[in-house]
C-alpha positions in Angstrom: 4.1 7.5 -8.8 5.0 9.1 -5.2 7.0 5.8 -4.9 9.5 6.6 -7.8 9.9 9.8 -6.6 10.5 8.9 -3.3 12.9 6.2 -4.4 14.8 8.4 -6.7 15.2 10.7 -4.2 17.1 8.3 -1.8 19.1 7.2 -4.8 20.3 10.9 -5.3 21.8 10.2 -1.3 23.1 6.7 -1.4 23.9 6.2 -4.7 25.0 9.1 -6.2 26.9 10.9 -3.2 24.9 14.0 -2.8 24.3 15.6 0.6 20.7 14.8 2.4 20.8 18.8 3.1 21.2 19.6 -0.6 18.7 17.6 -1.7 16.2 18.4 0.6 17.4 21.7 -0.2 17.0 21.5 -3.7 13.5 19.3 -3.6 11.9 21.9 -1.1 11.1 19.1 1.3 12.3 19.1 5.2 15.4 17.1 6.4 13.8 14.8 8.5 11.5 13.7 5.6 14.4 12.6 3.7 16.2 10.7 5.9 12.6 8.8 6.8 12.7 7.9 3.4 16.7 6.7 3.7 15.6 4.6 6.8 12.3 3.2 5.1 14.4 2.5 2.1 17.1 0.6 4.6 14.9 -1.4 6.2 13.2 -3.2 3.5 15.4 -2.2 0.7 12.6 -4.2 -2.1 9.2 -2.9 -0.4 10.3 0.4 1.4 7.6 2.5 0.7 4.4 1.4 2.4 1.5 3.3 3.3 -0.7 5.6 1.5 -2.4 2.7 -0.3 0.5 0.6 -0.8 1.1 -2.3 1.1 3.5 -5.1 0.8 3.2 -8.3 -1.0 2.3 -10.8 1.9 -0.3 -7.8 3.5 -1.9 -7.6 0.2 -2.4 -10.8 -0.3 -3.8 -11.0 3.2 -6.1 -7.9 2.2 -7.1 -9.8 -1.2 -8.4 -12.5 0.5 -9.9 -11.1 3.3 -11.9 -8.6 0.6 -13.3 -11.7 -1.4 -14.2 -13.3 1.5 -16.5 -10.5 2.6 -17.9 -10.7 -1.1 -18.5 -14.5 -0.8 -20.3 -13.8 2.7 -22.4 -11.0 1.1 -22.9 -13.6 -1.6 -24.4 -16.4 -0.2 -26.4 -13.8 2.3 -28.3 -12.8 -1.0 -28.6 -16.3 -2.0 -30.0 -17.1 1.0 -32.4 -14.4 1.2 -33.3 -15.4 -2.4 -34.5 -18.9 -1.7 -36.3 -17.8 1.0 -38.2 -15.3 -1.2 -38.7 -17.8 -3.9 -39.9 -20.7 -1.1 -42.3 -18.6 0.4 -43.6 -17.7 -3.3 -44.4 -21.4 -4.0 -46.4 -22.4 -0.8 
């Protein structure tokens, strides 16, 4: 949600020719904010907005993986424990 604000916020700037003071102005947000946005947004023009939860595709990804890999490990730790519990029941 933030993000399509943000974006449409840049898009008042670079698209549709108003001033960065005016819309700062008009959004009650400081200068410098903006133009962080206009430089995120420039720099990566399809993901510019990363941060606060958002992340882009290739560091999710990484993330994804990295988060079921913990669950496979915490997995297989209570499997283990489980045949151990169930070994020493039999003997």
């Amino acid at each position: 949600m933030i993000e399509i604000f943000k974006l449409n916020t840049v898009k008042l700037v670079l698209e549709e020719g108003k001033t960065a003071s005016q819309v700062a102005r008009d959004l009650v947000m400081t200068l410098m904010t903006l133009y962080g946005w206009i430089d995120q947004y420039k720099s990566d023009p399809k993901h510019p907005f990363v941060g606060s939860g958002n992340l882009k595709p290739q560091a999710q990804a990484t993330w994804d993986v990295e988060h079921e890999n913990r669950e496979l490990r915490e997995e297989i730790e209570i499997l283990k424990n489980a045949v151990r519990i169930f070994s020493n029941d039999r003997k």
